[in-house]
N, C-alpha and C positions, 0 to 999 in steps of 0.2 A: 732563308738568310738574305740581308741584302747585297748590293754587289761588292762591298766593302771588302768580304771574303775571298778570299784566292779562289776558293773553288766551294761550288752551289752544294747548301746542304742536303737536297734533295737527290742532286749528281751524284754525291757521294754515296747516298743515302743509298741510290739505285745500283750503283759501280760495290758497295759493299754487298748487299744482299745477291748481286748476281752471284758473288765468286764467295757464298758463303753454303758452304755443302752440311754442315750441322742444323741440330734445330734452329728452328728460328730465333734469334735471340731479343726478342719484343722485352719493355720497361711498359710500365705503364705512364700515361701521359700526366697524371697528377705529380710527380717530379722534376716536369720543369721547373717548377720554382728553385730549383738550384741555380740556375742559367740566370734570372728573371731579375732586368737590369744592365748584366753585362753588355757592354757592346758588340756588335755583330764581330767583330775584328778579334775583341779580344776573346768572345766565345771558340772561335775557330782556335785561337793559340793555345786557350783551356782541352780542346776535346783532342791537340797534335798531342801534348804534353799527355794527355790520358791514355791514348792510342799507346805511345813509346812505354809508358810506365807498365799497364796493364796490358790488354790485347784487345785485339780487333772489335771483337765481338760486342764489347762492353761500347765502346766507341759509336759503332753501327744503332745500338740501343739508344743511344743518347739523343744522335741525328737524327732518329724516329721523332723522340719525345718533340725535338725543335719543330721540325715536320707537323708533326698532328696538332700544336699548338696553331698555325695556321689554317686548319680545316674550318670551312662556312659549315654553317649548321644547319641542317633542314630545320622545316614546320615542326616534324612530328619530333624531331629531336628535343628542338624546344620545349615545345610543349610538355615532351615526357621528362623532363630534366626540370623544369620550373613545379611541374605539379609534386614529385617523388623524392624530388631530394628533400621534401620537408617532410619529417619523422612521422610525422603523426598520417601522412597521405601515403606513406611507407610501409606503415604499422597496418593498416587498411589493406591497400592490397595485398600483403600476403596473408592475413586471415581470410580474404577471400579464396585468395588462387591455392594456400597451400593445403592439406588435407589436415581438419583437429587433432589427429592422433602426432601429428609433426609438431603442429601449434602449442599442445600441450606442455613440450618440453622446455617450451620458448619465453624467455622474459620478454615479453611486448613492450615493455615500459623502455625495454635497453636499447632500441631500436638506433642505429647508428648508419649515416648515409655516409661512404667513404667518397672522397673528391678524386676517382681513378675513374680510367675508361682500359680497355683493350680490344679495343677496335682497332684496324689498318684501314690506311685510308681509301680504298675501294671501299670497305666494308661499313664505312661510317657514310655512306651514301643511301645504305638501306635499311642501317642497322639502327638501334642507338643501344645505350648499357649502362647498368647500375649498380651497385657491389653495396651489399646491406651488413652487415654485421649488429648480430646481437646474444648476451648473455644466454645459455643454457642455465634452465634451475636448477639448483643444488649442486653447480661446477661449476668450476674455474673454466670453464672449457669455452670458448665462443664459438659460433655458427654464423657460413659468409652464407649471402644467397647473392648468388649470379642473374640477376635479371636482363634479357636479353628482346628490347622490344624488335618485331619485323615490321617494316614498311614497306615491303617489297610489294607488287601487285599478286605476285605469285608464291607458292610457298619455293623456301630453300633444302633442294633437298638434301645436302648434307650439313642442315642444322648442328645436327649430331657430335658431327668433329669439331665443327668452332666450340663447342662449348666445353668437349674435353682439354680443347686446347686451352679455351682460357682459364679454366679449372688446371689445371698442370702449372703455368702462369701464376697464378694465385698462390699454390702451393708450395712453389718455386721461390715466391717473394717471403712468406711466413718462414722456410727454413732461411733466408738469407739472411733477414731480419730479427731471426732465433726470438719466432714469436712462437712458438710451438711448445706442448706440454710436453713434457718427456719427451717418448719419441714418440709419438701420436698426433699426424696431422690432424687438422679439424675437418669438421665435417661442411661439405659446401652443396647446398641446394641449388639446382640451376631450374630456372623458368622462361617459358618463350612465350611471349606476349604478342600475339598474333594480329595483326589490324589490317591484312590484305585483302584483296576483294576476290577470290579465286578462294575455294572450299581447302580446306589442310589436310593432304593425305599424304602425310609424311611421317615416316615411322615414327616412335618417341623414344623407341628403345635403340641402342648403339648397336646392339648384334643384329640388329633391324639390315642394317649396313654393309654388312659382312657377309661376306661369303665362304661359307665354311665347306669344304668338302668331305668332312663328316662331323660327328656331333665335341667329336673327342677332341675340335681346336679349339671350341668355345669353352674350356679353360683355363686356354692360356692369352685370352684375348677378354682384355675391359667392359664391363659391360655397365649401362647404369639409364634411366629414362629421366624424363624432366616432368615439369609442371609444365601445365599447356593452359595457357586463359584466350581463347580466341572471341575478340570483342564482337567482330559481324553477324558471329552465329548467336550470344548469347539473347537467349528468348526474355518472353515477359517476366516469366517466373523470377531467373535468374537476377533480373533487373532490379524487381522490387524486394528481394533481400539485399539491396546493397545502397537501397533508397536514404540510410540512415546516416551513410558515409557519403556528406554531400557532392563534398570536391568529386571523389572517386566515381559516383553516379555522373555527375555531368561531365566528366569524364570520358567517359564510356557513350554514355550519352552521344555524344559531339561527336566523336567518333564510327560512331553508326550512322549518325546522319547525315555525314558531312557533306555529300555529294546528293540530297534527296531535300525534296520541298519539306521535308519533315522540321528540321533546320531550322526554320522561321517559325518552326510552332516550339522549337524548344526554346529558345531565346527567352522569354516570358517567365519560363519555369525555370530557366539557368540563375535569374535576376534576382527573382523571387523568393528562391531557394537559398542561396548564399546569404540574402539580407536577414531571413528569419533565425539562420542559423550562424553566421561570423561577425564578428563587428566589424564597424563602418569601414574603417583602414584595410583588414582583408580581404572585404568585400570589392574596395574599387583595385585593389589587388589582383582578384583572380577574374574581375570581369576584364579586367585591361590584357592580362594572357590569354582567357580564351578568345576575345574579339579581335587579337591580336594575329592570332593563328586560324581564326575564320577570314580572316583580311588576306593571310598567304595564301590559302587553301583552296579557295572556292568562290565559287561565283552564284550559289544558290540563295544569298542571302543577299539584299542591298543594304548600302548604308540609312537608307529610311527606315528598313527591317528593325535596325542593332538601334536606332533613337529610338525607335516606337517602344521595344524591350525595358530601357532604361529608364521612359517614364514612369516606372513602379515606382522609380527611387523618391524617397522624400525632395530632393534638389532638383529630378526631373532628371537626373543623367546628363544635367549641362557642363557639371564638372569635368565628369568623364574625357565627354564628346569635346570637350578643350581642349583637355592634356593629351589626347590622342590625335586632336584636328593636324597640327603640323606633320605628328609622324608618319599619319597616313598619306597626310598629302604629299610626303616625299617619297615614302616607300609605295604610296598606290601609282603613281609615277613609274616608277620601279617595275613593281609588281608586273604594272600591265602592260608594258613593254615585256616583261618576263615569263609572262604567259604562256603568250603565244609560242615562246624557245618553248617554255617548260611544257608543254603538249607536245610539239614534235619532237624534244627530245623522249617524255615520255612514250610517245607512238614510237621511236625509233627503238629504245629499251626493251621494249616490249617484243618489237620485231627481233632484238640483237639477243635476247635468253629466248627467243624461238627457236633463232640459230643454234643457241650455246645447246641448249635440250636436245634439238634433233643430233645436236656433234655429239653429247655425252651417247645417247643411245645406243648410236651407229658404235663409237668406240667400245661401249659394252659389249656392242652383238658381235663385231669381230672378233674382239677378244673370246667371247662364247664357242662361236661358228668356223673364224681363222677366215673364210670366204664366203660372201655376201653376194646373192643374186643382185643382178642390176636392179631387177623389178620390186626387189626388199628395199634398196636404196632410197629408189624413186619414190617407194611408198611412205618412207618414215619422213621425205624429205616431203611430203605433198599435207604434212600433218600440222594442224593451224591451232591446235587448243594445247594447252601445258599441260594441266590434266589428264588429257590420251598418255601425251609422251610421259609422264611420269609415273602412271600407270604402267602402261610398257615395261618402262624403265624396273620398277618394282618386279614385274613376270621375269626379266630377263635374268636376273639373279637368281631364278629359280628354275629358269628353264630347261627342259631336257635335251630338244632336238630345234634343229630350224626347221622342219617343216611345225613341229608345236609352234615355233615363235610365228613361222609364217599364216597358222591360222589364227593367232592371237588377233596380227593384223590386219586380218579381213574381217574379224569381228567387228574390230572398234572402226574400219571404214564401213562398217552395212554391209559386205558383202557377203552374198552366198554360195559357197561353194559345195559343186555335186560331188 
């Protein structure tokens, strides 16, 4: 909010949520447009008067929505929100990612991108989201699918919960909105669309999660897995089944190569590909997104690279390289001033979920153990890969004894013990 406000909507935003002990009471960001317009001044008299009428809670939701309406957007947000919200790049991914026997029941043709997010704004730093709705055959019934792209460098390991949460979220809005068949909520698929550079060993199941102290709690505790498309690892094979879904291939594409010389060899076939298969207007469409987000991204490519590429085109890619010349030269300005943050800040992230890792661990194993040898400390605190710690992390929830845990980690440091 600007300062027009008596008091900042994000203060309040924060001064609510501390002294709020219920669930969360998150909106989804696509309702600001109720707000959208008002003046800053008068918005604040709109949400006193709603406050008084209604309660807290509802109020706190709102300040969110105002909140998140000012979040910057990353690259990969971009880029996944420009390619996906068009139906037909919608309709593609999930014949990929989800399994035929699900596909089956599904009218492809109804394929509907909704304009919500539920992300929080930490989370929309690593996250980005997509909410799909489409017709079941032979029902009145529809089907959301919760797409949840990671951008993280690492995986997260309680994927799990964000997504029951936003799943409850969603559910929560359908009864509000008495968009519900009788009393049968719909059915919501959730998918985690993986693009981090660190291997996914994160459970997919929810009771994956859980700590049960015998078998007889996991009835009374939720359980449910996801769809998992993780781009880095998909092989050749993989790749040329999905050759025929252009966007969606260079897609995927771009995204494996982003950071590798490889990059400059796909350029060519990114040009090439689009022109044989979109006409002309989509085509300098989606080559202006993706060069767009090779321009944020990366420095494996130059701009020699991305001309050389667009000489396929009939006009040579002079149009292109126009309509794009000012925005780069302003945002590459930008950019490369931004770099260099956006390194150390990534190098610093990197080192701060080291941190966060080894804290989660150490808090597991206390809670396990109650007391922790110094030399246990010392050791999980001497551990430099995510992957160890997450591994760990995974045995600790299972573990029997600390001298078990304590051989776990001597394994994974090499050592041998007589």
């Amino acid at each position: 909010m600007s300062s027009a406000c008596p008091i900042g909507g994000n203060h309040l935003l924060r001064v609510g949520l501390s002294r709020w002990s219920g669930p969360l009471p998150l909106v989804a960001k696509g309702s600001k447009r109720d707000l959208e317009g008002v003046p800053p001044y008068s918005a604040y008299l709109i949400l006193e008067k709603f406050c008084v009428k209604f309660f807290l809670a509802r109020t706190i939701s709102l300040l969110y929505v105002i909140s998140m309406s000012n979040l910057k957007k990353t690259p990969h947000d971009e880029l996944f929100k420009k390619i996906f919200k068009n139906r037909e790049n919608a309709g593609d991914l999930l014949s990929v990612v989800l399994p035929q026997n699900i596909i089956a029941h599904m009218d492809m043709k109804s394929v509907y991108v909704e304009d919500v997010s539920y992300l929080d704004e930490n989370l929309a730093k690593h996250f980005s989201d997509l909410v799909l709705s489409l017709n079941l055959k032979n029902s009145h019934t529809q089907v959301k699918v919760y797409c949840l792209l990671e951008h993280k460098s690492s995986p997260y390991q309680l994927v799990g919960l964000q997504l029951l949460r936003y799943m409850a979220l969603q559910w929560t809005e359908l009864v509000d909105n008495k968009k519900i068949v009788g009393n049968n909520l719909s059915p919501i698929i959730p998918i985690v669309i993986y693009q981090g550079e660190q291997t996914w060993k994160v459970f997919n199941s929810f009771h994956d999660l859980i700590e049960f102290p015998s078998k007889e709690f996991k009835a009374y505790i939720p359980d449910f897995t996801f769809a998992f498309f993780d781009i880095p690892r998909l092989d050749k094979k993989s790749l040329q089944k999905i050759q025929n879904k252009v966007v969606l291939y260079f897609y995927v594409a771009m995204v494996k190569t982003l950071h590798s010389s490889k990059l400059k060899e796909l350029l060519p076939d990114l040009v090439e590909g689009l022109c044989k298969t979109l006409n002309s207007r989509t085509v300098m469409d989606y080559i202006s997104i993706f060069y767009r987000y090779i321009l944020r991204t990366t420095d494996s490519v130059t701009k020699e690279n991305m001309q050389h590429a667009l000489n396929i085109l009939p006009q040579g890619g002079e149009y292109i390289m126009n309509t794009l010349a000012e925005e780069w030269k302003q945002e590459g300005i930008i950019i490369g001033e931004q770099r260099g943050e956006q390194r150390g800040e990534q190098r610093g992230e990197q080192r701060g979920e080291l941190k966060n890792a080894r804290q989660v661990l150490l808090d597991i194993a206390h809670d396990r153990f109650d007391l922790l040898p110094p030399s246990v400390i010392n050791d999980i605190k001497s551990i430099e890969s995510h992957e160890t710690l997450n591994e760990l992390f995974r045995r600790t929830l299972r573990c029997e004894s600390i001298e078990q845990f304590k051989g776990w980690i001597n394994k994974v440091l090499g050592r041998t013990v007589q």
